[in-house]
C-alpha positions as CSV (number, residue, x, y, z in Angstrom):
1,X,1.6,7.7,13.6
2,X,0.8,8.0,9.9
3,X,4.0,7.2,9.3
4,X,3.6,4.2,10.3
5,X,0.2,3.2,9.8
6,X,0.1,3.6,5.6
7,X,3.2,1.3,5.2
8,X,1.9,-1.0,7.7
9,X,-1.4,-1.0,5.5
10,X,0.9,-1.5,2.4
11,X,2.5,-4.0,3.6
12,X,-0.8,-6.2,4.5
13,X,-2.6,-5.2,1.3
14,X,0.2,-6.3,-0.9
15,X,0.3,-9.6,0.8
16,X,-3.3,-10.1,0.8
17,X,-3.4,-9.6,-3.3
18,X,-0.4,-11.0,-3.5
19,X,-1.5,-14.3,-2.1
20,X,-4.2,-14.3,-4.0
21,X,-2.4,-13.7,-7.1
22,X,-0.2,-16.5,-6.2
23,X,-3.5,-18.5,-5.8
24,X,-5.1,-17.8,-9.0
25,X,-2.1,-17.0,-11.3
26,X,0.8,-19.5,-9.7
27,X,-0.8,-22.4,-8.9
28,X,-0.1,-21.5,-5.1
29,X,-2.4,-23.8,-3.3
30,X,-5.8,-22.6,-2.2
31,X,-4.8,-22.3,1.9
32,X,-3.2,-19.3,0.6
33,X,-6.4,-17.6,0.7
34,X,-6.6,-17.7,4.0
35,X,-3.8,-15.5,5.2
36,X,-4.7,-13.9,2.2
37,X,-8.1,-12.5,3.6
38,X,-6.4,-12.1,7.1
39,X,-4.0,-9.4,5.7
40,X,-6.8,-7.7,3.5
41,X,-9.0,-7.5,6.6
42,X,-5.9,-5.8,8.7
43,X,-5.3,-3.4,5.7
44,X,-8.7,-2.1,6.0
45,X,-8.3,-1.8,10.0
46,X,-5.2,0.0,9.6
47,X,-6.5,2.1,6.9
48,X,-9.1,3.3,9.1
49,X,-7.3,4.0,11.7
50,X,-5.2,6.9,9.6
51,X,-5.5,10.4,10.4
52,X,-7.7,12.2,8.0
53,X,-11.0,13.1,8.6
54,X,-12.4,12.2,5.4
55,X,-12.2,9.0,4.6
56,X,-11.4,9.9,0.5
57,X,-8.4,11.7,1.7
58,X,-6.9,9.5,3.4
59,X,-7.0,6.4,1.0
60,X,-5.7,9.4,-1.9
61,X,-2.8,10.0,0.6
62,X,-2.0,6.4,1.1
63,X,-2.1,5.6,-2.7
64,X,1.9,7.2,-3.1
65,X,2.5,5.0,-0.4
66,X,0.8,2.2,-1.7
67,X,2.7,2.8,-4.8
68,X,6.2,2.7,-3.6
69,X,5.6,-0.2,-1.2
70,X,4.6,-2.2,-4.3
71,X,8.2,-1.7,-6.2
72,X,10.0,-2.6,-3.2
73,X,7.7,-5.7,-3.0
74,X,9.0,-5.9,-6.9
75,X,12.6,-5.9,-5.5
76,X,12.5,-7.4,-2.3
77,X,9.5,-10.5,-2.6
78,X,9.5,-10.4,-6.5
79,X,13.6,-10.3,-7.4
80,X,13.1,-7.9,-10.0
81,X,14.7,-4.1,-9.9
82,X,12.4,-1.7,-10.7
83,X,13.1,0.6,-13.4
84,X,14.0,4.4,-13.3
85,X,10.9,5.3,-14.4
86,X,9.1,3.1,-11.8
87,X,11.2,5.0,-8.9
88,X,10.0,8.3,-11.0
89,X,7.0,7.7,-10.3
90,X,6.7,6.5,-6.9
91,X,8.7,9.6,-6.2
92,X,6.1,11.3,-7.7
93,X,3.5,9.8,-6.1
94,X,5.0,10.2,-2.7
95,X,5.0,13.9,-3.1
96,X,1.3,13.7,-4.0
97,X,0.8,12.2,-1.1
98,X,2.3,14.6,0.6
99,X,0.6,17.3,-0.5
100,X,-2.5,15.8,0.4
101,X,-1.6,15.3,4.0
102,X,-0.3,18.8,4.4
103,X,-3.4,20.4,2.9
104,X,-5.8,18.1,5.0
105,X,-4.0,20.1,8.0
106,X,-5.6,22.5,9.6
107,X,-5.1,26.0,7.8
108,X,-3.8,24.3,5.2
């Protein structure tokens, strides 16, 4: 289920800023705002409902994820390849995340 739940979350929190980014930084007009708070308020849902115990865990976890979601935003929304070092670094932060799931398991 995390699998699914921290790109989900991803997904909605980089739309959410992203709307408001287009708002403040693009001229995009202000009704953006409001699917804009709508997909913040369903990243924090989804968030929450993640695995972990401790809430600091989890949102450490999800950061790799958050991090590689945002480059393919870059690509996919954006139109701009990301660099090898960007992919680098998501790669690294995916296995930081991973490492922080594993050892959140029990005996680990």
């Amino acid at each position: 289920m995390t699998a699914l739940l921290y790109p989900a979350a991803a997904l909605a929190e980089i739309a959410g800023c992203f709307a408001v980014w287009a708002w403040w930084r693009a001229d995009a007009p202000a009704l953006w705002l409001i699917p804009g708070a709508a997909a913040l308020g369903l990243f924090a849902f989804l968030l929450a409902l993640t695995p972990p115990d401790q809430a600091g865990r989890s949102y450490a976890a999800y950061g790799g994820v958050y991090i590689a979601a945002s480059l393919l935003w870059l690509w996919a929304v954006e139109g701009q390849s990301p660099r090898p070092t960007d992919l680098a670094g998501a790669a690294l932060a995916l296995i930081g995340a991973g490492i922080t799931l594993w050892g959140a398991r029990p005996g680990g």
